[in-house]
C-alpha positions in Angstrom: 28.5 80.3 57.8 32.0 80.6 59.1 33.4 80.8 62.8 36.7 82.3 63.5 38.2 82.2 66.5 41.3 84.1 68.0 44.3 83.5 69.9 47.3 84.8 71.2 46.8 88.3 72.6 48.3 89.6 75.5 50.6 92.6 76.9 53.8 92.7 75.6 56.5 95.3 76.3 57.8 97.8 73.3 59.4 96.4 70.8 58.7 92.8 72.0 56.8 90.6 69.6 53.2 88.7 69.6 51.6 86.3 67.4 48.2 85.9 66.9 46.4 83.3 65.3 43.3 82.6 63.6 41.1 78.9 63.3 38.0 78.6 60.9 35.3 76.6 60.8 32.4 75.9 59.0 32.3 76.8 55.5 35.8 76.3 55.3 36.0 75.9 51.5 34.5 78.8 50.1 36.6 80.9 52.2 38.4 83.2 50.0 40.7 86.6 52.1 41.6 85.7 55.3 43.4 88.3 57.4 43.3 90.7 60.3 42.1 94.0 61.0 42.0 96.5 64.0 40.6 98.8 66.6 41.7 101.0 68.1 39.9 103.1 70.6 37.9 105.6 69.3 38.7 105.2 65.7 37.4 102.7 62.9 38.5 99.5 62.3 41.3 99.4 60.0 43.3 96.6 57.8 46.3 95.0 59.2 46.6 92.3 57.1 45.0 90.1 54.8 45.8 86.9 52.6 43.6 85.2 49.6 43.7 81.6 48.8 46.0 82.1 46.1 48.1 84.0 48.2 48.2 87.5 47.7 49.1 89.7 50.4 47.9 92.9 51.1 49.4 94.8 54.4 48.1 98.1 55.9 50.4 101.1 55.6 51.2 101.5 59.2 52.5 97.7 59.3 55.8 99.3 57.7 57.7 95.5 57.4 56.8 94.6 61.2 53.9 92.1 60.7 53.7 88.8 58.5 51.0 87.1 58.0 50.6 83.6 57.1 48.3 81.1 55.8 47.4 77.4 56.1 45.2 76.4 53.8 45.0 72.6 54.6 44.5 73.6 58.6 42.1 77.0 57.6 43.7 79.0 59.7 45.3 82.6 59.8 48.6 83.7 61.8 50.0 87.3 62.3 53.5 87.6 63.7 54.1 90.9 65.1 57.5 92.7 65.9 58.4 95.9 66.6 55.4 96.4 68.7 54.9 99.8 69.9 52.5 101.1 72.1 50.3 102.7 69.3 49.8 99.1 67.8 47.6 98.8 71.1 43.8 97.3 70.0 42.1 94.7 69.8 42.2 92.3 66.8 40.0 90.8 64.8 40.3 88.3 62.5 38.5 87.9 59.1 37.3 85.8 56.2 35.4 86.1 53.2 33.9 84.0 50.2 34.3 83.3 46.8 31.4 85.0 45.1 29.7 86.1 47.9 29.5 89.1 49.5 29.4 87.9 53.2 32.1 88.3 55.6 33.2 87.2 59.3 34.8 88.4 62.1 35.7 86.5 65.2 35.1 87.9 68.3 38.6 89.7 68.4 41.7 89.8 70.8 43.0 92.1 73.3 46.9 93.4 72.4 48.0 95.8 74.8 52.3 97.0 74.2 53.0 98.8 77.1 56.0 98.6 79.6 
């Protein structure tokens, strides 16, 4: 088992910047991807970003160079920075982690991000 647990959302104004961040526990050491995904109202949950242990990144295509994300792999946790923000990066934002050789797979309870002026 692994718990993640958010921070960092908030409102932020266009073009402002945010960054969220990520803390594991648990089952720390089997943990594999780490990364971030969102919703957005009434669509599906899409990839923002994710980073394995080795540290390949993978980056959704809407991120467009405005997002980094970043690892710790001593602490376990996950950060997103986020500029550029426009008001269509409104959701909420989840963060995730899987295993090594395992198909299971965790989400923390998400965080609101609301860019609006």
């Amino acid at each position: 088992q692994v718990q993640l647990v958010e921070s960092g959302g908030g409102l932020v104004q266009p073009g402002g910047s945010l960054r969220l961040s990520c803390a594991s526990s648990g089952n720390i050491l089997s943990i594999n991807v780490m990364g971030w995904y969102r919703q957005i109202p009434g669509q599906e949950r899409e990839l923002v970003a994710t980073r394995t242990k080795a540290g390949r990144t993978e980056y959704g295509d809407f991120v467009k160079g405005r997002f980094t994300i970043s690892r710790d792999n001593f602490k376990n946790t996950i950060d997103l920075q986020m500029s550029g923000l426009e008001p269509e990066d409104t959701a909420v934002y989840y963060c995730y982690a899987d295993l090594f050789a395992s198909p299971a797979a965790y989400w923390g309870r998400g965080t609101q991000v609301t860019v609006s002026s």
